[in-house]
C-alpha positions in Angstrom: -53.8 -34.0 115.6 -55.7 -32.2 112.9 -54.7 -28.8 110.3 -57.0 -26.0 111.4 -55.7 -23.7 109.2 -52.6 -23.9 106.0 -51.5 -21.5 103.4 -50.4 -21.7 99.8 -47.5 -19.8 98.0 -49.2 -19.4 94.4 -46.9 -17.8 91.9 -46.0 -18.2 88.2 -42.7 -20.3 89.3 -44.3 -23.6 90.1 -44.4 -26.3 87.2 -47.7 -27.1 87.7 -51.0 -26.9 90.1 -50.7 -29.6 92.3 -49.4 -28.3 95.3 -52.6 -26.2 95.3 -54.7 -29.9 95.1 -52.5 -30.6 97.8 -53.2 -28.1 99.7 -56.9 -28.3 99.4 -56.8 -31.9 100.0 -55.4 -31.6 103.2 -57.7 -28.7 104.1 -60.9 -31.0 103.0 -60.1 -33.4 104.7 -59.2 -31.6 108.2 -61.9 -28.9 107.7 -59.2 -26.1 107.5 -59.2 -22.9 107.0 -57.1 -22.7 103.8 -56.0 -19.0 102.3 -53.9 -18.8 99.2 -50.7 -16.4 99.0 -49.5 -14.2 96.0 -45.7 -13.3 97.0 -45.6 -10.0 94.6 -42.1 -10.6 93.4 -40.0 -7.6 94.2 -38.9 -5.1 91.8 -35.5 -5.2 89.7 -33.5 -2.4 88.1 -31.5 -3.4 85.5 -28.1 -2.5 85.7 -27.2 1.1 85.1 -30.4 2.1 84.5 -31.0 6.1 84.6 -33.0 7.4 87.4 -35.4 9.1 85.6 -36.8 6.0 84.2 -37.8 4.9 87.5 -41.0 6.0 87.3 -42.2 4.0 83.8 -39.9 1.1 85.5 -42.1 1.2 88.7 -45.6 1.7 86.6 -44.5 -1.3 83.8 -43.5 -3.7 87.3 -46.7 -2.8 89.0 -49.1 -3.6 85.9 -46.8 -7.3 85.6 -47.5 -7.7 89.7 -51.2 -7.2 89.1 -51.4 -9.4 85.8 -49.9 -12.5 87.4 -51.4 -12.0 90.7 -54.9 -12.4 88.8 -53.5 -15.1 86.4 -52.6 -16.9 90.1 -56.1 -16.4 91.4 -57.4 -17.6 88.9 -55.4 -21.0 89.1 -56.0 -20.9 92.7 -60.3 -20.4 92.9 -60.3 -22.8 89.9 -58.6 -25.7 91.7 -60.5 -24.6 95.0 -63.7 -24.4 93.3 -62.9 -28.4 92.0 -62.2 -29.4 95.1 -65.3 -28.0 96.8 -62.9 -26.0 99.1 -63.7 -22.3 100.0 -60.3 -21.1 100.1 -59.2 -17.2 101.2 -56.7 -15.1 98.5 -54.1 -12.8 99.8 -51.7 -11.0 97.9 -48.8 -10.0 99.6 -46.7 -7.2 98.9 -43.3 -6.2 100.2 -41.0 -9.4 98.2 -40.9 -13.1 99.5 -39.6 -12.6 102.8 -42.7 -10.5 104.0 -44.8 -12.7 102.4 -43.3 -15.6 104.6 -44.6 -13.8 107.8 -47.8 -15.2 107.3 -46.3 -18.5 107.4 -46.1 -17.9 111.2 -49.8 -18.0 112.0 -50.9 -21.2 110.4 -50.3 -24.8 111.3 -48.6 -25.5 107.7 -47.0 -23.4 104.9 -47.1 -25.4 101.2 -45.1 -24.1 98.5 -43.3 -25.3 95.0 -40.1 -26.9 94.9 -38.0 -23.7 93.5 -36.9 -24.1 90.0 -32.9 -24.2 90.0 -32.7 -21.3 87.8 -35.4 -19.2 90.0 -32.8 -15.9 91.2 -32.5 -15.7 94.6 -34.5 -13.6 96.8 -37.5 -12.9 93.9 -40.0 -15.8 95.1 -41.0 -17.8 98.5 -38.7 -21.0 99.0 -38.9 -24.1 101.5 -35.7 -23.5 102.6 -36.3 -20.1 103.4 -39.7 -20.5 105.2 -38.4 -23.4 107.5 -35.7 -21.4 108.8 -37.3 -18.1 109.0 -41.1 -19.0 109.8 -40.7 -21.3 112.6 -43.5 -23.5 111.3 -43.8 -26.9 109.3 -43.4 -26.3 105.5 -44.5 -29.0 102.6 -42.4 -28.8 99.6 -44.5 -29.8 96.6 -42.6 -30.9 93.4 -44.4 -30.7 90.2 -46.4 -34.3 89.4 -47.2 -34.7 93.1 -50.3 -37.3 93.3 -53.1 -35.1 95.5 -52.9 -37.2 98.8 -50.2 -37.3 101.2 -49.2 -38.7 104.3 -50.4 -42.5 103.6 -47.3 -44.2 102.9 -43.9 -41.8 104.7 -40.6 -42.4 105.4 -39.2 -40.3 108.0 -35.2 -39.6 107.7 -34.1 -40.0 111.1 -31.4 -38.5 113.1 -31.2 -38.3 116.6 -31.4 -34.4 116.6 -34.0 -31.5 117.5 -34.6 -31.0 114.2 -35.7 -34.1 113.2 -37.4 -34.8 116.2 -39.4 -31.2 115.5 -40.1 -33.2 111.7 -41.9 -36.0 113.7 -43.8 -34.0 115.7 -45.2 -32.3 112.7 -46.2 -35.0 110.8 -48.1 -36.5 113.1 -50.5 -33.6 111.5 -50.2 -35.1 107.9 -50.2 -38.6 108.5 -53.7 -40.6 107.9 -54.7 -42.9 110.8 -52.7 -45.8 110.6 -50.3 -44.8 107.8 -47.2 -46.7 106.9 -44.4 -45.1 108.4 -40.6 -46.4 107.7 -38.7 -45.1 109.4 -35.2 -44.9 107.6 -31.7 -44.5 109.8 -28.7 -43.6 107.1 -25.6 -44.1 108.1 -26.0 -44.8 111.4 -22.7 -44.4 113.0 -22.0 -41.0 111.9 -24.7 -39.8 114.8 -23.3 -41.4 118.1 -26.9 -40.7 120.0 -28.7 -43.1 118.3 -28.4 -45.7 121.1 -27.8 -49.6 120.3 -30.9 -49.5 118.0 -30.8 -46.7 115.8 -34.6 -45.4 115.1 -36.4 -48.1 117.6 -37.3 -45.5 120.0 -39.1 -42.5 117.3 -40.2 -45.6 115.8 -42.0 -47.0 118.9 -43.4 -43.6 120.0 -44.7 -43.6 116.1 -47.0 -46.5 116.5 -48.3 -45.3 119.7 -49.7 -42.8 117.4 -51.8 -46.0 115.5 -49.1 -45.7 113.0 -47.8 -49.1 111.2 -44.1 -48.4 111.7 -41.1 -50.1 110.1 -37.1 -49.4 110.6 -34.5 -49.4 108.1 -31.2 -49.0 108.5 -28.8 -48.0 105.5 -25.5 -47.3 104.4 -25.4 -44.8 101.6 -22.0 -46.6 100.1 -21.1 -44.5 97.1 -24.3 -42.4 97.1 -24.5 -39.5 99.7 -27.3 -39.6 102.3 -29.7 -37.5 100.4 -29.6 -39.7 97.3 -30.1 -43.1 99.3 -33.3 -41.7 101.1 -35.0 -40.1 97.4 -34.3 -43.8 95.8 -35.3 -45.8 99.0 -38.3 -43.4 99.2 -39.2 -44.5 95.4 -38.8 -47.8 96.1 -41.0 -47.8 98.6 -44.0 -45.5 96.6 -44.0 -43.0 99.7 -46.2 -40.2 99.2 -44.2 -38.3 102.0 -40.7 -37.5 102.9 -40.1 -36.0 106.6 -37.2 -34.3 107.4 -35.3 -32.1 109.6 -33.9 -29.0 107.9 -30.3 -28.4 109.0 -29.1 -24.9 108.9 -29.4 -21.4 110.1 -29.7 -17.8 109.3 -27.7 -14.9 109.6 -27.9 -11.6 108.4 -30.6 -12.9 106.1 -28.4 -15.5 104.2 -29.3 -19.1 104.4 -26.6 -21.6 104.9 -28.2 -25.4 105.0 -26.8 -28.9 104.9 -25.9 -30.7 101.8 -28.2 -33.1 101.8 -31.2 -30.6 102.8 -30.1 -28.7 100.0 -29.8 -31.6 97.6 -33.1 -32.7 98.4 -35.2 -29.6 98.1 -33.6 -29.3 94.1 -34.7 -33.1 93.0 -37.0 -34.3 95.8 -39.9 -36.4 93.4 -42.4 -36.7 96.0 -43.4 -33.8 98.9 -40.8 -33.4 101.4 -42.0 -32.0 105.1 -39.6 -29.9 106.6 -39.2 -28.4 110.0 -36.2 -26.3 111.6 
């Protein structure tokens, strides 16, 4: 399974440019098409404002759009341009969530880990684009190493969403890339059968993946926290998950530990609803 196309979400919120190497590594290396996304953040009145200021207020938010949309292309052409990657630059208008459209016609979305202070609603998150775009979404936390997808653990549970997680991966995962897959807590998921993870796991290496099983109990740390710490232990360069929730009337409700995950995730999490 190859990438034949991605997209990046490039705004001024990410920490640093390495979700844009990562991006243009994986399009390298499949021979993607790979198109780069400014979200134009939406406009904000401040409270009590008077109406007839709303037109200087408009003007003064468009010339701030513009500015850090160039400032983001910029970024964007000059990591491109590094990587030998010709790379398409869109800038989308309309606030994050009609930016995330286009996450629906590509085979993977990439975007920052949000910042926790980042207001809700003014920028493109993973959470949001899992839910809503119906496509697999790579959450890139600042310090990401370039390469993914040679060393993963898949979080498994016995559910569609997970399962949905795998699926996707098989997309990121180099040919015969080390795979553990890691079952947490076991008995709180009754479907898992008398092996918990044997069966993803053997389906796995029929993909030519080198596939190990771990079973865990997260004791006095919740589930999220025992997969980030064994994830560092093992050096993965990948973290594939389900994401648990749903949406309605546009607010997005999700697990605790997908939540708790997208905020401190180290390494790129894949995430598919």
């Amino acid at each position: 399974m190859t990438i034949r196309d991605l997209i990046v979400y490039v705004d001024e919120s990410a920490g640093d440019d390495g979700l844009i190497d990562v991006a243009t590594g994986l399009a390298r290396r499949d021979g993607a098409q790979l198109t780069g996304i400014f979200p134009v953040p939406p406009m904000r009145l401040p409270l009590g404002y008077d109406p007839m200021m709303f037109e200087p207020l408009w003007q003064q938010w468009r010339e701030e759009a513009d500015l850090a949309a160039a400032r983001c292309r910029e970024r964007y052409e000059a990591r491109t341009a590094a990587a030998g990657v010709p790379g398409g630059w869109l800038v989308a208008a309309g606030g994050p969530d009609a930016a995330m459209l286009h996450a629906r016609y590509v085979d993977l979305a990439v975007v920052a880990r949000a910042k926790p202070e980042t207001p809700d609603g003014t920028t493109v998150t993973a959470a949001d684009l899992a839910i809503d775009s119906g496509r697999p979404v790579l959450m890139v936390p600042p310090g990401s190493p370039a390469a993914v997808g040679r060393n993963a653990v898949v979080a498994w549970k016995p559910t569609r969403e997970a399962v949905r997680a795998v699926n996707d991966a098989l997309a990121l995962l180099e040919p015969g890339a080390k795979v553990t897959v890691l079952v947490v807590d076991p008995g709180d998921a009754p479907d898992h059968g008398e092996e918990p993870g044997a069966d993803i796991a053997a389906h796995l290496a029929r993909h030519g993946m080198e596939v190990t099983v771990e079973v865990a109990s997260s004791g006095r740390l919740d589930p999220g926290a025992t997969l980030l710490r064994r994830a560092a232990e093992l050096g993965a360069d990948l973290l594939v998950m389900g994401a648990y929730g749903h949406s309605r009337l546009r607010e997005r409700v999700l697990g605790g530990v997908t939540r708790d995950i997208l905020r401190t995730a180290p390494l790129p999490v894949l995430l598919a609803h």
